[in-house]
TIBA-388186 format. One record per residue (C-alpha): residue number from 1; x, y, z. Coordinates in nm, 2 decimals. Each point is the difference from the previous one (the first is absolute). Layout:
// TIBA-388186
<rec><pos>NUM</pos><east>X</east><north>Y</north><up>Z</up></rec>
...
END
This chain:
// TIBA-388186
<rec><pos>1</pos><east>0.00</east><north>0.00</north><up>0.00</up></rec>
<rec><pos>2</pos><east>0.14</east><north>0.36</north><up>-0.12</up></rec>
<rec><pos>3</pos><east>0.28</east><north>-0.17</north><up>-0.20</up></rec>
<rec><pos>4</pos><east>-0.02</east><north>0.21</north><up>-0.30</up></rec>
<rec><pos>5</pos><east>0.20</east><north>-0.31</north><up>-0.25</up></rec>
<rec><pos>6</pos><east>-0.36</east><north>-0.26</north><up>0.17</up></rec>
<rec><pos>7</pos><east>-0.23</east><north>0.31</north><up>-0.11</up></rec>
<rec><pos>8</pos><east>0.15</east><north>0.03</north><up>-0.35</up></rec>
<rec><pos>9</pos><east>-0.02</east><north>-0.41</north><up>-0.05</up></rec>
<rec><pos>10</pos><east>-0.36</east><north>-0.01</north><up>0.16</up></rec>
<rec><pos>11</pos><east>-0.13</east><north>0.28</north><up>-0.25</up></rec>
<rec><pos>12</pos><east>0.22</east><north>-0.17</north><up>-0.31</up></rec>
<rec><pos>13</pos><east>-0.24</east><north>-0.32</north><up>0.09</up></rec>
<rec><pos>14</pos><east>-0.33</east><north>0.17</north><up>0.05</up></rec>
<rec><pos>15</pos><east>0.09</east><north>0.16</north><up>-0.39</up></rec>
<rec><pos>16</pos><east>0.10</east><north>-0.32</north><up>-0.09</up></rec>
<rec><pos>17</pos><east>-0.35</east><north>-0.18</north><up>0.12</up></rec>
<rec><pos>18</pos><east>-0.18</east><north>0.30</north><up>-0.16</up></rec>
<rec><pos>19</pos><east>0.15</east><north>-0.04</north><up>-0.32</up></rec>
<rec><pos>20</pos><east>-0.06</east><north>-0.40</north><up>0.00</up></rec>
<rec><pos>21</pos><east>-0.38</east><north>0.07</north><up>0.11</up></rec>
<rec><pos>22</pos><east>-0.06</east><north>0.25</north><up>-0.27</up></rec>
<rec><pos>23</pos><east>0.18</east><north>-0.23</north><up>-0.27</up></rec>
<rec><pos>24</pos><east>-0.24</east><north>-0.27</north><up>0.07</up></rec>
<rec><pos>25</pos><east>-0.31</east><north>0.23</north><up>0.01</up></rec>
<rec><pos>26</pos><east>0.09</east><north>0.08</north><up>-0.34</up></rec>
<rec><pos>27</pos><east>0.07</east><north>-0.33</north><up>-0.09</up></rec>
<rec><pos>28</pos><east>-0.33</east><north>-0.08</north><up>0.12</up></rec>
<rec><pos>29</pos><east>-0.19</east><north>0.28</north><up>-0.16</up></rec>
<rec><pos>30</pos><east>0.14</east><north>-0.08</north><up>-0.36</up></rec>
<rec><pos>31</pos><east>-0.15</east><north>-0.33</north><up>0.08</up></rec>
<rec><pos>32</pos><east>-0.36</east><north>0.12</north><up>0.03</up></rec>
<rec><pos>33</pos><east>0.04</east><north>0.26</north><up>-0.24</up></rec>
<rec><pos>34</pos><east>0.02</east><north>-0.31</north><up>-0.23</up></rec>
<rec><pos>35</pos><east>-0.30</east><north>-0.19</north><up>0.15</up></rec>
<rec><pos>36</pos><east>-0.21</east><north>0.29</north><up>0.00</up></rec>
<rec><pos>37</pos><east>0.11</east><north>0.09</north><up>-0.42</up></rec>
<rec><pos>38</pos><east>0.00</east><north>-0.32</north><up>-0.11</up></rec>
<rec><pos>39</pos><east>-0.30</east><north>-0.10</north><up>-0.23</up></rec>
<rec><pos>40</pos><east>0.05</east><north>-0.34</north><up>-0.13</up></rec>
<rec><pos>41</pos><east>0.10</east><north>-0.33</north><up>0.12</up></rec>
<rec><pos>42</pos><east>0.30</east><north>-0.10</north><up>-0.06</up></rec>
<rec><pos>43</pos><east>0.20</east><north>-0.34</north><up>0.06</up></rec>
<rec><pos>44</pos><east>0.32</east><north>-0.03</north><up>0.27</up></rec>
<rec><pos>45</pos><east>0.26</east><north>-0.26</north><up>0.03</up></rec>
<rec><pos>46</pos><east>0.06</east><north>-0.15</north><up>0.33</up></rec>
<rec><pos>47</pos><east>0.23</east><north>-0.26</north><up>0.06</up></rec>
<rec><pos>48</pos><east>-0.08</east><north>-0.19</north><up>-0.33</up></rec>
<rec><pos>49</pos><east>-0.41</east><north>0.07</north><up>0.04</up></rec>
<rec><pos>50</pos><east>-0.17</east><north>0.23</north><up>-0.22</up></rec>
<rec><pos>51</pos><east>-0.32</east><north>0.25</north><up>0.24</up></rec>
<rec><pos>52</pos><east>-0.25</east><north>0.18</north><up>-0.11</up></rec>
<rec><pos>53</pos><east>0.03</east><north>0.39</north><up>0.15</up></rec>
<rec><pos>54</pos><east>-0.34</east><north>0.19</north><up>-0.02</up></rec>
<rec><pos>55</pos><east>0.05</east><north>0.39</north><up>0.03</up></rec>
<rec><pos>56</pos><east>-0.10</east><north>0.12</north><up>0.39</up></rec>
<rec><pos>57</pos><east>0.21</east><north>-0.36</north><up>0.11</up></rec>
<rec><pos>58</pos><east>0.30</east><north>0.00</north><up>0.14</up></rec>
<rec><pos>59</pos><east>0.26</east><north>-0.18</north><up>-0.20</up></rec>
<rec><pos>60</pos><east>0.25</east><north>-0.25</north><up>0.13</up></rec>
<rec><pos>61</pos><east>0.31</east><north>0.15</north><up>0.13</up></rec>
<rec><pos>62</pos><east>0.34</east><north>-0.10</north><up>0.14</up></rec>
<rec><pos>63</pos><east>-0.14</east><north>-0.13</north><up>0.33</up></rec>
<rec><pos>64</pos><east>-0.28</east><north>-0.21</north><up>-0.16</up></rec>
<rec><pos>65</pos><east>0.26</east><north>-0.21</north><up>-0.20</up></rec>
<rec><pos>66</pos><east>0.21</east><north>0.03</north><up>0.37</up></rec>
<rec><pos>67</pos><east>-0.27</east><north>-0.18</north><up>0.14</up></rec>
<rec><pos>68</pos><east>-0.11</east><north>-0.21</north><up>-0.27</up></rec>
<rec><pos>69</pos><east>0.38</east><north>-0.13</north><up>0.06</up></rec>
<rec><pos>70</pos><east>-0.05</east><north>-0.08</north><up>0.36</up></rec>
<rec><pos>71</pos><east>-0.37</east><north>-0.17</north><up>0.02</up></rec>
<rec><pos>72</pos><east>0.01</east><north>-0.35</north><up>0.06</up></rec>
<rec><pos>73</pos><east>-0.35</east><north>-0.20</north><up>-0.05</up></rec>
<rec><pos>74</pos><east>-0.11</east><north>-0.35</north><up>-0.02</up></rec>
<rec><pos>75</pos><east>-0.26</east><north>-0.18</north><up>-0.23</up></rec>
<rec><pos>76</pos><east>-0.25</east><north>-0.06</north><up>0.36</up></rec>
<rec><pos>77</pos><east>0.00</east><north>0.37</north><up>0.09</up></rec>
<rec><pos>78</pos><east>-0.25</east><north>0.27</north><up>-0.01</up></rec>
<rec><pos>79</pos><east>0.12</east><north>0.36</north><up>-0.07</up></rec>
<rec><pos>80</pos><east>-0.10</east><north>0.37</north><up>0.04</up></rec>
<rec><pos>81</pos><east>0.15</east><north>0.24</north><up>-0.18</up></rec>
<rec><pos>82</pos><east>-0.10</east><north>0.34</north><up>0.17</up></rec>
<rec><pos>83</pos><east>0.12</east><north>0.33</north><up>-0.19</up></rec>
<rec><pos>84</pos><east>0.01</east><north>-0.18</north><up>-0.33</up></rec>
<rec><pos>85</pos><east>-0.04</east><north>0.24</north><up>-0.24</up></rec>
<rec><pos>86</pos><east>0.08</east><north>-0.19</north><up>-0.38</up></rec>
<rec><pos>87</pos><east>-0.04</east><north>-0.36</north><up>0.25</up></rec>
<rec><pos>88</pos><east>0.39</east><north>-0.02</north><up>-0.15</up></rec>
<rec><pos>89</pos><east>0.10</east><north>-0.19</north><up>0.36</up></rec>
<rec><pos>90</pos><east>-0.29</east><north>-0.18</north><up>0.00</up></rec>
<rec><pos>91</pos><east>0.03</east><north>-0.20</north><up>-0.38</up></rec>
<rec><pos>92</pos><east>0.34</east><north>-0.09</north><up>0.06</up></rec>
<rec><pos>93</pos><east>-0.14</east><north>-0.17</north><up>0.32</up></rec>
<rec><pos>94</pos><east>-0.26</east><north>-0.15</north><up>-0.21</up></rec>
<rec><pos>95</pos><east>0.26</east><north>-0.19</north><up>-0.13</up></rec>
<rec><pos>96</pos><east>0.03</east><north>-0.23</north><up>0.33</up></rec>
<rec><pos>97</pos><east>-0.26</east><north>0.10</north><up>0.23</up></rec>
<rec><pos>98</pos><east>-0.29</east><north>-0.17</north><up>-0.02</up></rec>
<rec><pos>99</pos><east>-0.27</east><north>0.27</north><up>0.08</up></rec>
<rec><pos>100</pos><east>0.04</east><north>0.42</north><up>-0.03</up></rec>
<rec><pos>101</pos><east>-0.17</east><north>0.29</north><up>0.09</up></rec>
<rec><pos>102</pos><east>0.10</east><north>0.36</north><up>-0.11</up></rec>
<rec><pos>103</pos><east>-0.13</east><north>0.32</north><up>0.15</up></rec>
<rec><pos>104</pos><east>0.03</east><north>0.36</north><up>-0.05</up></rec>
<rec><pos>105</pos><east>-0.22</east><north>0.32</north><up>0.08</up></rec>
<rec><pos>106</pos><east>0.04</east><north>0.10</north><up>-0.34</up></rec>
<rec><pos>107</pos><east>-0.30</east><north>-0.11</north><up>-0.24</up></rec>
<rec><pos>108</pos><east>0.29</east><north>0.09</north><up>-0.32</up></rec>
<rec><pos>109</pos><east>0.19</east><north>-0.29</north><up>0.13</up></rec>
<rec><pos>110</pos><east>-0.27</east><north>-0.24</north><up>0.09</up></rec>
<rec><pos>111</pos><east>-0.07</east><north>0.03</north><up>-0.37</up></rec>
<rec><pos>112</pos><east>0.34</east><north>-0.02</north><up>-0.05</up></rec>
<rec><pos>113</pos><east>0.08</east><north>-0.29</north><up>0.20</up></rec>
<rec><pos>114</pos><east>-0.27</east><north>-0.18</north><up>-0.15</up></rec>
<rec><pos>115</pos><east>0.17</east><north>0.06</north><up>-0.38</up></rec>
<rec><pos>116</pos><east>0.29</east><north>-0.15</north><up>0.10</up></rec>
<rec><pos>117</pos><east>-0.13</east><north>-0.31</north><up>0.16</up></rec>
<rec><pos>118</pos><east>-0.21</east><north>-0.05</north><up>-0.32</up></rec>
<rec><pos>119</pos><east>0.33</east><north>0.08</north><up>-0.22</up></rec>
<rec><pos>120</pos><east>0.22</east><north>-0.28</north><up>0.23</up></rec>
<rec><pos>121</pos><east>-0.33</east><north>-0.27</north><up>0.00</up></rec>
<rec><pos>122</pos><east>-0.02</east><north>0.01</north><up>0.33</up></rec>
<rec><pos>123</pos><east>-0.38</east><north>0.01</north><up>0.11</up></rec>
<rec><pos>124</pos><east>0.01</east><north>-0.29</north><up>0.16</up></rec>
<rec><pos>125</pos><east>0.22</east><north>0.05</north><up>0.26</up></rec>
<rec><pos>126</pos><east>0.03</east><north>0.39</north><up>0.05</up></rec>
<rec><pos>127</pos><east>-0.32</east><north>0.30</north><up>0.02</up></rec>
<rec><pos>128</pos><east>0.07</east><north>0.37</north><up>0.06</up></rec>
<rec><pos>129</pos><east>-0.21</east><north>0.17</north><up>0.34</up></rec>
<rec><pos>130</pos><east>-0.09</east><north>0.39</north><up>0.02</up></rec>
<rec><pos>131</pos><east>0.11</east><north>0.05</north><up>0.38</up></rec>
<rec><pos>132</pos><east>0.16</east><north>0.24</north><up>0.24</up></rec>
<rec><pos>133</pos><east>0.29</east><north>-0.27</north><up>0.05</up></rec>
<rec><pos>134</pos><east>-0.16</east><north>-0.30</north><up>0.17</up></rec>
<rec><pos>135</pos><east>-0.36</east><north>-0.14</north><up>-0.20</up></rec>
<rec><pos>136</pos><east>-0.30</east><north>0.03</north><up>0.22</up></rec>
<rec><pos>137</pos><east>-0.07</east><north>-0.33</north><up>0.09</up></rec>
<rec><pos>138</pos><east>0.26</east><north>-0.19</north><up>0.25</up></rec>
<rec><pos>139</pos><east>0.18</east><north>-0.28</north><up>-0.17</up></rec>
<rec><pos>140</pos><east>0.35</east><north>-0.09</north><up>0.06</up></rec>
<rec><pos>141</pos><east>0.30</east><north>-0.02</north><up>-0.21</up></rec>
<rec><pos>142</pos><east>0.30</east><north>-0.18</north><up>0.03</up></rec>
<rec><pos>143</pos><east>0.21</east><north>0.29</north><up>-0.20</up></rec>
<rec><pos>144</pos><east>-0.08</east><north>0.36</north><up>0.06</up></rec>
<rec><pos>145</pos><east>0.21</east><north>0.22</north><up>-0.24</up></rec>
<rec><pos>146</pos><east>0.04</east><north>0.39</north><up>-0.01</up></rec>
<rec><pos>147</pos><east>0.18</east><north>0.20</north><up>-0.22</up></rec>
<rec><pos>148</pos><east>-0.15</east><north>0.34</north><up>0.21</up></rec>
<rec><pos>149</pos><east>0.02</east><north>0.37</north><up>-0.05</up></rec>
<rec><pos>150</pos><east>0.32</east><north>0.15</north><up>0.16</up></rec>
<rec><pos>151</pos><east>-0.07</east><north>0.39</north><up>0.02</up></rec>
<rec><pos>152</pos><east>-0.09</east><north>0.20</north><up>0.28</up></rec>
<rec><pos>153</pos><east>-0.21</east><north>0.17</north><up>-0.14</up></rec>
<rec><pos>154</pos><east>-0.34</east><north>0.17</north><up>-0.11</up></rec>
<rec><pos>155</pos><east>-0.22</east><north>-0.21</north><up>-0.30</up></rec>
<rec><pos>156</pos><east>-0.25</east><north>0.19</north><up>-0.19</up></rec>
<rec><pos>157</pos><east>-0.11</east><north>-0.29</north><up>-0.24</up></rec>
<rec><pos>158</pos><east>0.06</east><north>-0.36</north><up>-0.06</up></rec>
<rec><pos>159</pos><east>0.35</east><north>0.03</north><up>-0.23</up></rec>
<rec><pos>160</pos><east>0.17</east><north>0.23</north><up>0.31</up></rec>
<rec><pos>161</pos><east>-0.19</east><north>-0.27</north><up>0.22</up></rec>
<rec><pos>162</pos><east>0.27</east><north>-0.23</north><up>-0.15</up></rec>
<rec><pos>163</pos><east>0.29</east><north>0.13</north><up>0.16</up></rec>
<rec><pos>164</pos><east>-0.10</east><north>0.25</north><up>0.24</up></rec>
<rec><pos>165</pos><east>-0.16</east><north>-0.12</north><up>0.33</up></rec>
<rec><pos>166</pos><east>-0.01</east><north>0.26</north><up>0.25</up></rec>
<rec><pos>167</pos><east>0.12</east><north>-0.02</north><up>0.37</up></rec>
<rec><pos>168</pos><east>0.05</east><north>-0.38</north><up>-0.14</up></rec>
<rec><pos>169</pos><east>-0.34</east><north>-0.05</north><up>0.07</up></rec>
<rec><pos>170</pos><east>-0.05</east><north>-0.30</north><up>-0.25</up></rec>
<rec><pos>171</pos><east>0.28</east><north>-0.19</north><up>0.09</up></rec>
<rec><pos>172</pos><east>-0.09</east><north>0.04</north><up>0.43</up></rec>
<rec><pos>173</pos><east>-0.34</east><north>-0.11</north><up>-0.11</up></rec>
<rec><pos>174</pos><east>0.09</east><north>-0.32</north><up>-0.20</up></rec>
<rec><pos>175</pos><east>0.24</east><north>-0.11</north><up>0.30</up></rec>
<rec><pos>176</pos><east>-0.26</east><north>0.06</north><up>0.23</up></rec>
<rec><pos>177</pos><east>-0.24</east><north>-0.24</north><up>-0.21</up></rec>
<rec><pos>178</pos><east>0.23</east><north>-0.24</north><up>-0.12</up></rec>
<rec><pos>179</pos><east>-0.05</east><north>-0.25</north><up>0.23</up></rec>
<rec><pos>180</pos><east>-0.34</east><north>-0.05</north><up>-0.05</up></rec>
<rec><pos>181</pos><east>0.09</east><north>-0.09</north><up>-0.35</up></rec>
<rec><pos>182</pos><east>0.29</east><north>-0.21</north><up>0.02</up></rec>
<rec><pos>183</pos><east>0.02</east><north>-0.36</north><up>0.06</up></rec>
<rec><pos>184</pos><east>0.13</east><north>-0.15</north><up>0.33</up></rec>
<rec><pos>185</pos><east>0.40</east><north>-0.08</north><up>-0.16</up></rec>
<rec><pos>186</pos><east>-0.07</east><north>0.25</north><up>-0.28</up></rec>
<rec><pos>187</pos><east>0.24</east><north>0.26</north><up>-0.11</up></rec>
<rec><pos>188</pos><east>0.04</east><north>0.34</north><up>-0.16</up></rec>
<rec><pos>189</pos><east>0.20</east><north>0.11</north><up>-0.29</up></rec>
<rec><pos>190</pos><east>0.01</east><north>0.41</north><up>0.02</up></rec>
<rec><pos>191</pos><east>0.22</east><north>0.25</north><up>-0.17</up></rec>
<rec><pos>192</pos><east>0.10</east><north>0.35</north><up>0.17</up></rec>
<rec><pos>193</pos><east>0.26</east><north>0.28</north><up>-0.08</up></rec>
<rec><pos>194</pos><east>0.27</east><north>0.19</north><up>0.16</up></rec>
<rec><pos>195</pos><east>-0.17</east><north>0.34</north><up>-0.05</up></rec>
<rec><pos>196</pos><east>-0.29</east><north>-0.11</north><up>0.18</up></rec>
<rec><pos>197</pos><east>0.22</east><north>-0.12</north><up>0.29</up></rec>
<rec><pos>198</pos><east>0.12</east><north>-0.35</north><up>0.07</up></rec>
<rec><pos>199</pos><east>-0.02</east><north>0.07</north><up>0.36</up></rec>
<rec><pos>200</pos><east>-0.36</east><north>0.12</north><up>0.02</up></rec>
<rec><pos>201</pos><east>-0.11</east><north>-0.34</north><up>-0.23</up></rec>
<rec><pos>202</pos><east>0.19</east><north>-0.27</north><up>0.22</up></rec>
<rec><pos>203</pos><east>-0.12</east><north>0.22</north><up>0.32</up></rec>
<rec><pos>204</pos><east>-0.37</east><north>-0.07</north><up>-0.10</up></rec>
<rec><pos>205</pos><east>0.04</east><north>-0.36</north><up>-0.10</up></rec>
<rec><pos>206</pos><east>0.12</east><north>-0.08</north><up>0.34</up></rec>
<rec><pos>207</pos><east>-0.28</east><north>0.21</north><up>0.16</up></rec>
<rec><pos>208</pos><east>-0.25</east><north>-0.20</north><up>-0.17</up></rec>
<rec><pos>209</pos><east>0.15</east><north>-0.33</north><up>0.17</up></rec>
<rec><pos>210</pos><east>0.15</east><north>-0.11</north><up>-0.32</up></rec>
<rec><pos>211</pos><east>0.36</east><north>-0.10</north><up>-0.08</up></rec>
<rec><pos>212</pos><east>0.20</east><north>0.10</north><up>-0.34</up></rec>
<rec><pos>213</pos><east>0.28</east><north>-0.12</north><up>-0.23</up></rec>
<rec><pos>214</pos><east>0.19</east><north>0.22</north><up>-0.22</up></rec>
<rec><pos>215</pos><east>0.03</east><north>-0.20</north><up>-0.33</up></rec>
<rec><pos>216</pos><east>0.15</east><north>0.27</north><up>-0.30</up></rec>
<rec><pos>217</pos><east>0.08</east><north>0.34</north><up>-0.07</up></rec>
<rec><pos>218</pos><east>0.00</east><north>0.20</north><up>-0.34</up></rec>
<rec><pos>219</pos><east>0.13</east><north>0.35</north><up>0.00</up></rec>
<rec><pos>220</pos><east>-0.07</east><north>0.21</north><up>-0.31</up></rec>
<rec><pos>221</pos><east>-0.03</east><north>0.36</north><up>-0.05</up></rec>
<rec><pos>222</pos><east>0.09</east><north>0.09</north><up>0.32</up></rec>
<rec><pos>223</pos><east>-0.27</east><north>-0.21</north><up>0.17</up></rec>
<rec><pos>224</pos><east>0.04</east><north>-0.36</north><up>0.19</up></rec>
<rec><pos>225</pos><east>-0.26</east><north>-0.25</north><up>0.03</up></rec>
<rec><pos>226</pos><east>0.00</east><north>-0.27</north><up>0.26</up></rec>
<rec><pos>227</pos><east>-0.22</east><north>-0.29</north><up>-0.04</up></rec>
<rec><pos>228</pos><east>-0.10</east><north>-0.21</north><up>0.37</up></rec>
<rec><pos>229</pos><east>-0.15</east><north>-0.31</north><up>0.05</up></rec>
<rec><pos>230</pos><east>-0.26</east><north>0.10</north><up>0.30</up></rec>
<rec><pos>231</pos><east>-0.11</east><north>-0.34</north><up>0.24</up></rec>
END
C-alpha cells in the first residue's frame, strides 16, 4: 500500500482487463451483427458434418466443436441438449445415443433444429422442444449438455439472448434445476469462458452440490473456453 511501482502495475492490469473485455464485446457484437443481417440459410461445416443455419440462429462456433470433442455417449442413453441452437451437439450425439431431446427458447432454432434432424434422418431418435432450458414436463436424462450464454449482460431479443445472460441468471437457474432432470449417475457436459470468469463457474457448480472435471481448453481470439464434466 502507497508503493507507487504496485500502483503503476495495478493500473497497467486494470487497462489490461479493460482492453481484453472490450475486445470481446466487439467480438461479440460482430457476431450478432451477422445474425441479425443475415437473410438466408446457409450451410456450415463442423467436424466433417454439414448444418443447416437459419438467419436469427446462432451458428456453431469454436466452443461447440470444443464440446462436440469432449462429449462421451453411449447407445442406452437419453440426452438433453439445453441451449441448442442449430441441435449441432445434439446430431453428432445421435450418432450413439440412443434417445435425444433439443431445446431452446428461440422458436428460429426449434425450426432450425428440426431441419437439421430431417437433413441427418434422424427422426427416430432425436425431436427439437421450445423451452426456457429444461422442457416442462419432469423426465430424466442420463446426459444433460450445455453449451450456455457467457456475457454478463443485458438481452433485448432472442439473438443477444444467445450470448448475453445477465447477472448470469440462466446459468444459476439451470444449476439450480439440474438435479431434477438428471439421472441418479448421470453427468453433464458444459462449456464456459475465461471472460466470463472460470472462478465464478466452478464456484456455482460446487454451490449446487455438484462436482466438476476440466476436460479441454481452446484459446482463440483472445478468448479461452474450458469445457467440465459436472457429476
Amino acid at each position: 500500500k502507497g508503493c507507487k511501482y504496485c500502483e503503476a502495475e495495478t493500473y497497467i492490469r486494470m487497462c489490461d482487463r479493460r482492453k481484453s473485455e472490450q475486445h470481446i464485446i466487439t467480438l461479440q457484437r460482430n457476431k450478432m451483427e451477422k445474425m441479425r443481417t443475415c437473410e438466408k440459410p446457409y450451410t456450415k461445416k463442423i467436424l466433417g458434418k454439414k448444418i443447416r443455419v437459419n438467419p436469427g440462429v446462432f451458428y456453431p462456433a469454436s466452443d461447440t466443436k470444443l464440446l462436440i470433442k469432449s462429449i462421451r455417449v453411449y447407445p442406452h442413453e437419453k440426452i438433453l441438449e439445453a441451449f441448442a441452437g442449430t441441435g449441432a451437439i445434439s446430431i453428432f450425439c445421435a450418432l450413439k445415443a440412443g434417445e435425444i431431446m433439443a431445446t431452446d427458447i428461440n422458436p428460429k432454432a426449434i425450426e432450425n433444429i428440426n431441419e437439421n434432424i430431417h437433413m441427418h434422418k434422424l427422426e427416430r431418435k432425436m425431436k427439437a422442444v421450445c423451452a426456457n432450458i429444461f422442457p416442462v414436463k419432469i423426465e430424466e436424462f442420463d446426459v444433460i449438455i450445455i453449451n450456455p450464454p457467457y456475457t454478463d449482460k443485458k438481452a433485448r431479443n432472442f439473438i443477444e439472448k444467445s450470448m448475453l445472460d445477465e447477472n448470469h441468471t440462466t446459468i444459476k437457474r439451470f444449476f439450480k434445476k439440474a438435479r431434477r432432470y438428471l439421472a441418479p449417475k448421470g453427468r453433464i457436459y458444459a462449456s464456459w469462458a475465461n471472460f466470463a470468469d472460470f472462478f465464478f463457474f466452478e464456484k456455482l457448480i460446487r454451490k449446487n452440490g455438484f462436482q466438476f472435471k476440466r476436460i479441454h481448453s481452446l484459446s482463440k481470439d483472445g478468448k479461452t473456453y474450458r469445457t467440465y464434466k459436472i457429476k
